[in-house]
TIMAR-100840 format. One record per residue: residue number from 1; residue in one letter; x negated, y negated, z of N, C-alpha, C in turn. Coordinates in pm, 1 decimal, always signed. Last residue first. Example, Ala and Ser with C-alpha at 12.3 -4.5 7.8 and 13.67 -1.06 7.14 Angstrom:
+-----+------+----------+----------+----------+----------+----------+----------+----------+----------+----------+
| pos | code |       nX |       nY |       nZ |      caX |      caY |      caZ |       cX |       cY |       cZ |
+-----+------+----------+----------+----------+----------+----------+----------+----------+----------+----------+
|   2 |    S |  -1285.0 |   +225.0 |   +708.0 |  -1367.0 |   +106.0 |   +714.0 |  -1290.0 |     -3.0 |   +787.0 |
|   1 |    A |  -1319.0 |   +569.0 |   +780.0 |  -1230.0 |   +450.0 |   +780.0 |  -1320.0 |   +330.0 |   +780.0 |
+-----+------+----------+----------+----------+----------+----------+----------+----------+----------+----------+
//
This chain:
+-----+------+----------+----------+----------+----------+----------+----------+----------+----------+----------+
| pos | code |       nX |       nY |       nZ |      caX |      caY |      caZ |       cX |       cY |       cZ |
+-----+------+----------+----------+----------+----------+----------+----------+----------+----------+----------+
|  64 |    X |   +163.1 |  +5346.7 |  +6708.1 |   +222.1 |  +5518.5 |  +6680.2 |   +121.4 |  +5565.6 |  +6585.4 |
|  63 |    X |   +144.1 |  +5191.2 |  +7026.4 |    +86.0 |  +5220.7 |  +6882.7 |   +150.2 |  +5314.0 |  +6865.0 |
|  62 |    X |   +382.4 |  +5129.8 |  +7330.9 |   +229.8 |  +5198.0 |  +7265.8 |   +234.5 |  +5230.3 |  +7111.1 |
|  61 |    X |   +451.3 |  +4852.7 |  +7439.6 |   +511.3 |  +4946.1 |  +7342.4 |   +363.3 |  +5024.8 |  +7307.6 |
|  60 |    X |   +303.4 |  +4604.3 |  +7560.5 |   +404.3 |  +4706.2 |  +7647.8 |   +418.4 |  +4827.6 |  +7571.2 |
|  59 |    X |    -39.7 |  +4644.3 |  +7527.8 |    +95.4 |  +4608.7 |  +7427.9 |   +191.0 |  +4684.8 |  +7524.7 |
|  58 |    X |   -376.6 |  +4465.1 |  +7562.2 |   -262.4 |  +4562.0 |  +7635.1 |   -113.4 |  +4567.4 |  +7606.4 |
|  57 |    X |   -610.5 |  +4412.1 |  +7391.2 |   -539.5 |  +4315.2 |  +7455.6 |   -418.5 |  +4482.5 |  +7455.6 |
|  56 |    X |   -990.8 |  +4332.7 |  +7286.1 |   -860.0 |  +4448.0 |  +7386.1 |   -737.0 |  +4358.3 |  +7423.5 |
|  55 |    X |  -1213.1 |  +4213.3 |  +7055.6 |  -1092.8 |  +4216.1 |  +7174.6 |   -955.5 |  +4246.8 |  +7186.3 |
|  54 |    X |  -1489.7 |  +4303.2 |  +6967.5 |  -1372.4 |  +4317.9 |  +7008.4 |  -1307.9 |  +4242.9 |  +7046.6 |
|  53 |    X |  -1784.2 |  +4232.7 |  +6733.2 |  -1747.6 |  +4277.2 |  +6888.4 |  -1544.6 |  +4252.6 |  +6877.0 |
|  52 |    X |  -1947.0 |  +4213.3 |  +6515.3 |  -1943.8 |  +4395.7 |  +6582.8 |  -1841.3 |  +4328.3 |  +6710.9 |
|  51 |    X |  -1923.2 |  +4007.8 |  +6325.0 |  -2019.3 |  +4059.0 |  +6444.4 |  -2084.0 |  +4150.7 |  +6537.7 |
|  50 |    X |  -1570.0 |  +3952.2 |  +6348.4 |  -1697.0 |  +3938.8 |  +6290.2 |  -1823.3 |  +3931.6 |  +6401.7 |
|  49 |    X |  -1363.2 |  +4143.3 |  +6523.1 |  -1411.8 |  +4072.9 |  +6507.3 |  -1544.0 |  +4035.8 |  +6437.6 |
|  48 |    X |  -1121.3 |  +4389.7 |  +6629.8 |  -1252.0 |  +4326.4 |  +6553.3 |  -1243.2 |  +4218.5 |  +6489.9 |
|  47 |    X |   -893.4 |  +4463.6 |  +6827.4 |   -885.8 |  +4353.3 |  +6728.7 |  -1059.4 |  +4309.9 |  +6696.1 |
|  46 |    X |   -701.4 |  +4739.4 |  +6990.5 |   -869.7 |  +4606.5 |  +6980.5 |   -863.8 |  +4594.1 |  +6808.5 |
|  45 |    X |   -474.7 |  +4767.3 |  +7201.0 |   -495.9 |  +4729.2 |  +7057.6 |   -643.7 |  +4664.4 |  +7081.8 |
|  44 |    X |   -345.7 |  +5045.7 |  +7420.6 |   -430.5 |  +4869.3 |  +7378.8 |   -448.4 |  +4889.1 |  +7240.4 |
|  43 |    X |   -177.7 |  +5196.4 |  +7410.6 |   -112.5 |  +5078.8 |  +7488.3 |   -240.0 |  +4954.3 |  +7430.7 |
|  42 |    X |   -277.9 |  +5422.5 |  +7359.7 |   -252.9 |  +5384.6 |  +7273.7 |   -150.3 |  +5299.2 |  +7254.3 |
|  41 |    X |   -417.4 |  +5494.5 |  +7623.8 |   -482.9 |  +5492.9 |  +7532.5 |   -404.4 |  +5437.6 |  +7442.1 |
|  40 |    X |   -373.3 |  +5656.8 |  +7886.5 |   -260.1 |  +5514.6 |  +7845.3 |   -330.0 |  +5435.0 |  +7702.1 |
|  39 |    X |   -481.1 |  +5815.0 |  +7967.9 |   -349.3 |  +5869.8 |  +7890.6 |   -259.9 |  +5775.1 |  +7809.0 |
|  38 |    X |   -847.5 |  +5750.5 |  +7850.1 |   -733.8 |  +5748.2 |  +7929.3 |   -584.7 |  +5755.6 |  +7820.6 |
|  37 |    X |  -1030.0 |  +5817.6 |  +7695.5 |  -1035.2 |  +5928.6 |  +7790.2 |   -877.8 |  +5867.5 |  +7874.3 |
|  36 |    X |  -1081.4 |  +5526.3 |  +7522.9 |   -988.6 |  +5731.9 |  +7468.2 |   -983.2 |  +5823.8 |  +7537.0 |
|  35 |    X |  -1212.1 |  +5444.7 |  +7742.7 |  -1069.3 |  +5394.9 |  +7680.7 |  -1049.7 |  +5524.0 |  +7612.0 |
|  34 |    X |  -1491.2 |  +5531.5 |  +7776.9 |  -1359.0 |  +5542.8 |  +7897.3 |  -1205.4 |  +5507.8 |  +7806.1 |
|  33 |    X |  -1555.1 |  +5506.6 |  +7501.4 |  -1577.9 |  +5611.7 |  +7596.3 |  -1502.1 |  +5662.8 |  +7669.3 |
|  32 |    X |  -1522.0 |  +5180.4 |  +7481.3 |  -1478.4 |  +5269.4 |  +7408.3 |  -1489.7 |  +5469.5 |  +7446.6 |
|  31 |    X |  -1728.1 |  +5107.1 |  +7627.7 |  -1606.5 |  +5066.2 |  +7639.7 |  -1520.9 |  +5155.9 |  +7620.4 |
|  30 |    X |  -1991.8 |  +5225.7 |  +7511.9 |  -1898.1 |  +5298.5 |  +7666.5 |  -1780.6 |  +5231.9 |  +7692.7 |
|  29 |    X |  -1977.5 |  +5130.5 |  +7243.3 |  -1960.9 |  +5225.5 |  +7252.2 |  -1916.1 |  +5277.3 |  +7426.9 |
|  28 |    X |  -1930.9 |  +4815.1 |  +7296.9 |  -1859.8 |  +4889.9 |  +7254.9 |  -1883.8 |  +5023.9 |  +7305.1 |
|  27 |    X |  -2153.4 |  +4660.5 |  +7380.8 |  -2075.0 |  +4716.3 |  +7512.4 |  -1984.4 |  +4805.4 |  +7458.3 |
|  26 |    X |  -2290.5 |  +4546.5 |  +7212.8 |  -2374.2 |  +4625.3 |  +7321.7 |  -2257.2 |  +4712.7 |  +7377.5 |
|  25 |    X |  -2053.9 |  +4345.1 |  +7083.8 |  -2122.0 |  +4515.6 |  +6993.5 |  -2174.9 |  +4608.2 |  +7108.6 |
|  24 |    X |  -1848.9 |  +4302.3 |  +7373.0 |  -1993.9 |  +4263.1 |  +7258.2 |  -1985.9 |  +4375.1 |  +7184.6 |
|  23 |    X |  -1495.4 |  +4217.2 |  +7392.4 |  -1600.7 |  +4323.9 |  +7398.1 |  -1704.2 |  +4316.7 |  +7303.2 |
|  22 |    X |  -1321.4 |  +4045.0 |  +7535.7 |  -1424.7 |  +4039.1 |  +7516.0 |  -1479.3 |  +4132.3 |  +7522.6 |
|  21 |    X |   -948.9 |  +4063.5 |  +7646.2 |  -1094.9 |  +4090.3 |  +7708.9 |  -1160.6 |  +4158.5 |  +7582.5 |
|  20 |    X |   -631.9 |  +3889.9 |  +7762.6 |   -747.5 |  +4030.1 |  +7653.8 |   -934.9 |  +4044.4 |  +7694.1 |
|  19 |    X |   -496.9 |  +3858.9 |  +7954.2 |   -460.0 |  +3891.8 |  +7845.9 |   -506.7 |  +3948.2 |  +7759.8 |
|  18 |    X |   -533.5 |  +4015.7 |  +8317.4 |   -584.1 |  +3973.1 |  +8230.7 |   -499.5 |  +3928.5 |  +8064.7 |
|  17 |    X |   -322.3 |  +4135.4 |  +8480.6 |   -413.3 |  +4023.3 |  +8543.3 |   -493.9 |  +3951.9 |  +8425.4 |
|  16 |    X |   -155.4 |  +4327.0 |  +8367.8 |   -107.5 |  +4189.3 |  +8336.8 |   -210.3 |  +4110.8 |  +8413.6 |
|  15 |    X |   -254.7 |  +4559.7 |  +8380.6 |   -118.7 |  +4523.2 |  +8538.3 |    -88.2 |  +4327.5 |  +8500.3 |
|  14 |    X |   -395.8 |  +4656.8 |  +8221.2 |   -284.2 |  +4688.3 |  +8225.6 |   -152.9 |  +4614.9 |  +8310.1 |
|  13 |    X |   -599.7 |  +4491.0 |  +8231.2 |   -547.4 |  +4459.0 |  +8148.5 |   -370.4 |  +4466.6 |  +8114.2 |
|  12 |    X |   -673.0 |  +4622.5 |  +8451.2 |   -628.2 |  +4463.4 |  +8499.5 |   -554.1 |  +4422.5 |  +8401.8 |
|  11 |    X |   -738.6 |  +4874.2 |  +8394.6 |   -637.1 |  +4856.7 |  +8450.1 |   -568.1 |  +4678.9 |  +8512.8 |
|  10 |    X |   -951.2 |  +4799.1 |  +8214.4 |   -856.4 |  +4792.6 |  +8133.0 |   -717.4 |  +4818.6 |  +8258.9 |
|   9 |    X |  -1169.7 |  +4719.1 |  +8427.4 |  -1101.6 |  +4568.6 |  +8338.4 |   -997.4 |  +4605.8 |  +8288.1 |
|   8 |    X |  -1173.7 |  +4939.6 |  +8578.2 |  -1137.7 |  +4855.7 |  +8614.6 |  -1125.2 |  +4741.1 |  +8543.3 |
|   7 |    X |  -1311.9 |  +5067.9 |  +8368.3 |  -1189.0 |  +5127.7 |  +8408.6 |  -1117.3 |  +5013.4 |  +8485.4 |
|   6 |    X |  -1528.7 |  +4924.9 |  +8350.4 |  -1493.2 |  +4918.2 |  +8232.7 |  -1318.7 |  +4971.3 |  +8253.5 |
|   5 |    X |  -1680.8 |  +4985.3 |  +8570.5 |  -1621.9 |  +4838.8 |  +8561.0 |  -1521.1 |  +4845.2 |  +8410.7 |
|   4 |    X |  -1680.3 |  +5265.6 |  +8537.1 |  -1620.7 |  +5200.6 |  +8666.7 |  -1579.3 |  +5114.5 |  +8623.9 |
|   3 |    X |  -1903.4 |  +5290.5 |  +8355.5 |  -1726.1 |  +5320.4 |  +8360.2 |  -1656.9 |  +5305.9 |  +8439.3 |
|   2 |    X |  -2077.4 |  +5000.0 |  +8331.1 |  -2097.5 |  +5120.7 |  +8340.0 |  -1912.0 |  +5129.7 |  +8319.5 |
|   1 |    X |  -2298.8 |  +4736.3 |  +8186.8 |  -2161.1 |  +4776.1 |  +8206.3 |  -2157.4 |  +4927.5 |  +8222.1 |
+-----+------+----------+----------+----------+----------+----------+----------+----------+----------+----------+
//
């Protein structure tokens, strides 16, 4: 997984193509990389999971 594909899952996330999306332990840290570099950062919620891995899901209302 590089930052391309990773930019491109969370804007799918964003535009409603997706509901949440699967993130392994492997994949956290560059997931996570590109996601705090964007403005829209505190629109997703990731939800751990036993295991090390994630899942992202995209909130109309951003976190405070």
């Amino acid at each position: 997984m590089d930052g391309q594909t990773v930019t491109e899952i969370l804007d799918q996330l964003r535009d409603g193509e997706l509901n949440e999306y699967h993130v392994t332990k492997e994949q956290f840290l560059i997931f996570r990389e590109v996601l705090v570099n964007r403005e829209d950062f505190k629109h997703f919620r990731g939800i751990a999971k036993q295991g090390g891995s994630v899942i992202y899901r995209y909130l109309n209302e951003p976190r405070s």
